[in-house]
N, C-alpha and C positions, 0 to 999 in steps of 0.2 A: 660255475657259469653265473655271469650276472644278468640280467636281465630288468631292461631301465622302459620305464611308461610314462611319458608325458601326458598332460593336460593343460587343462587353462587356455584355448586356444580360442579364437571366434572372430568374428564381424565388430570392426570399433574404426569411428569417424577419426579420422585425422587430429591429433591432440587429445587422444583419451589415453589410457592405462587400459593393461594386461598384465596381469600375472603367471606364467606357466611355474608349474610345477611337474618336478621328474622322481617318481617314486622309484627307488631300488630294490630290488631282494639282496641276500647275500648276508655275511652278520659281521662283514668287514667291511663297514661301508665308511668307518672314519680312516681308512685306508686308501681309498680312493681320490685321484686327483680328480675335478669332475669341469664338462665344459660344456657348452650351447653354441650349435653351430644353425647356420641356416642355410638355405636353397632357394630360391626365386625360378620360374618358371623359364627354363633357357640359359641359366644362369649357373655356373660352376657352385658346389657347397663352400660359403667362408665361415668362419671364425666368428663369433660374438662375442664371448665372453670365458672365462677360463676363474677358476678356488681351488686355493692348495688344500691336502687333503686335512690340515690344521682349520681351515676357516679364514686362517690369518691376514691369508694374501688375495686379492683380485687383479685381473686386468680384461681392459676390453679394446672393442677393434674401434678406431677413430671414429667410424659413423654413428656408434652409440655414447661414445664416451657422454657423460653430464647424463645420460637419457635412460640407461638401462643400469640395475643392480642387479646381483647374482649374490646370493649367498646358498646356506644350507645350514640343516637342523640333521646331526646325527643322531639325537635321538630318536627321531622320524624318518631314517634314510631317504633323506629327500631334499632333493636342490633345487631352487627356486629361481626365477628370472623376472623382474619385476620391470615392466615396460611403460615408462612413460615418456608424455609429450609425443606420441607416434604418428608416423609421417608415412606416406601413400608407399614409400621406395624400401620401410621394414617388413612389407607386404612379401611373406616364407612360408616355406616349411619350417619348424623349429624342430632340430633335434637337438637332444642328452646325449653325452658319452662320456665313459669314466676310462683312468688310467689305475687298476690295480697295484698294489705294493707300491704305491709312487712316495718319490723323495716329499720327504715333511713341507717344505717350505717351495716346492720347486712349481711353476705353473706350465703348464703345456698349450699349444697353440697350433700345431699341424694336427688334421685328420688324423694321420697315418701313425701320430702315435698314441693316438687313443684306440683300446680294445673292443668295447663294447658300447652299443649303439640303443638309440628307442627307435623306437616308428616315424617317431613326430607327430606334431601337431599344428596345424595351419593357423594363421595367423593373416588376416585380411585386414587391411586399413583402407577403409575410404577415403576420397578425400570433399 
């Protein structure tokens, strides 16, 4: 069982930075493909950003492209989403979720094929 905790979440005026981070348990976590999804109030959950379980590879959804990075520290089982330049309409829930045993280099992007999930963490931008 994994089990993923985000943070870094809070109150930031339009044009600041946010950091979340999502801590893992588990002691396969360089094994994991891992991704940041969000939710908006009324709003179906998309996509943000997606890292092979190498590090190697990124991709993200067009409305963050240039704005948001995503890495991870296997040392630290923990993936990171680094949020800048942010605009009233990235105003979410932020969730973590990983893909176990995932192919090396391969990124994932639907929900439904990711396993395991965090709580989330909200994320407010004023404007």
């Amino acid at each position: 069982q994994v089990q993923l905790v985000e943070s870094g979440g809070g109150l930031v005026q339009a044009g600041g930075s946010l950091r979340l981070s999502c801590a893992a348990s588990g002691r396969t976590f360089s094994s994991y493909a891992l991704g940041w999804f969000r939710q908006a109030p009324g709003k179906e959950r998309e996509f943000v950003a997606t890292i092979s379980r190498s590090g190697g590879t990124t991709d993200y959804a067009d409305a963050v492209k240039g704005r948001f990075t995503i890495s991870r520290d296997n040392a630290k089982n923990t993936v990171y989403l680094q949020m800048d330049s942010l605009k009233p309409e990235d105003t979410a829930v932020y969730h973590c979720a990983a893909v176990p045993e995932a192919w090396i280099f391969h990124l994932y992007y639907a929900a439904r094929e990711y396993d395991y999930w965090g709580q989330g963490t909200q994320v407010t931008v004023s404007s």
